[in-house]
C-alpha positions in Angstrom: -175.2 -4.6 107.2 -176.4 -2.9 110.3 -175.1 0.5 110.6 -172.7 1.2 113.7 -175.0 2.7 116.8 -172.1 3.2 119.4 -173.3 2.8 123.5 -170.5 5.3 124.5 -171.6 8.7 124.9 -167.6 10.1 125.1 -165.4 9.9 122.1 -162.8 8.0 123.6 -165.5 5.5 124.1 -166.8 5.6 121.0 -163.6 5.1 119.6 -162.6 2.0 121.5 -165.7 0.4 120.8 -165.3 1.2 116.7 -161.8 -0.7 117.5 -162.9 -3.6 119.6 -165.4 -4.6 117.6 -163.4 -5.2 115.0 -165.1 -2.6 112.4 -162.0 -0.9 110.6 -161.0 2.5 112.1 -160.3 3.9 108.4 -163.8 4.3 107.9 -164.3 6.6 110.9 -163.9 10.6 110.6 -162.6 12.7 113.6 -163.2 16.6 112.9 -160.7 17.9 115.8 -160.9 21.8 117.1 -157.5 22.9 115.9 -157.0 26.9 116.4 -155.7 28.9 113.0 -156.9 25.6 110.6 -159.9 27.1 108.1 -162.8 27.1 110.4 -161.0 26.0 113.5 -161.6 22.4 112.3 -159.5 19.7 110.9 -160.8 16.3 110.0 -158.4 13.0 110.6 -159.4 9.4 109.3 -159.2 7.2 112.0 -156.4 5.2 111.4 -154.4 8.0 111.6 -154.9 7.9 115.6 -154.0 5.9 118.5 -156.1 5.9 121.0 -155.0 6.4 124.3 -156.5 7.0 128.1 -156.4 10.6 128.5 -155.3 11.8 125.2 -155.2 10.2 121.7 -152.0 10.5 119.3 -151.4 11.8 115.6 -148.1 12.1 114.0 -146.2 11.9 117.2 -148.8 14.1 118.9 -150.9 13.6 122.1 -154.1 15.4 121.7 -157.1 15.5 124.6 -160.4 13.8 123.9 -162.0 17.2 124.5 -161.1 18.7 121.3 -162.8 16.3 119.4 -165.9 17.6 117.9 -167.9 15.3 115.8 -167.0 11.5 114.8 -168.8 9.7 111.8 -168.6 6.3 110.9 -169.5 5.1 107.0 -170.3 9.4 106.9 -173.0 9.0 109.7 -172.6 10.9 112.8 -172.0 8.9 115.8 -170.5 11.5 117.9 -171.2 15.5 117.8 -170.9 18.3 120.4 -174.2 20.6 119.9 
């Protein structure tokens, strides 16, 4: 199988096209910037999100885009900020 090469360049785009494509969500990693978490960082398996317009949602939580700071589908980075 060809591995997933998203055309997004934002994660919210990169996330929708994971989703409408039909690949499952479970296999994608979010690490999110989370202030006072060991390292700042806190990693979320996709389908633990929904995804929304502005901001996506975790446990009842709305949480912007910008936080997120590296995506990985199948444990290859598809997303990262520097």
């Amino acid at each position: 199988m060809t591995p997933f090469r998203p055309k997004g360049r934002h994660p919210r785009e990169i996330l929708n096209e994971i989703k409408w494509r039909g690949l499952p969500l479970e296999k994608c990693e979010i690490d999110l910037l989370h202030r006072g978490a060991p390292g700042d960082i806190i990693t979320l398996k996709g389908n633990e999100v929904g995804l929304g317009k502005s901001f996506f949602s975790c446990g009842g939580t709305e949480i912007p885009y910008h936080r997120i700071q590296r995506i990985r589908y199948e444990g290859i980075e598809v997303f990262g900020r520097g």
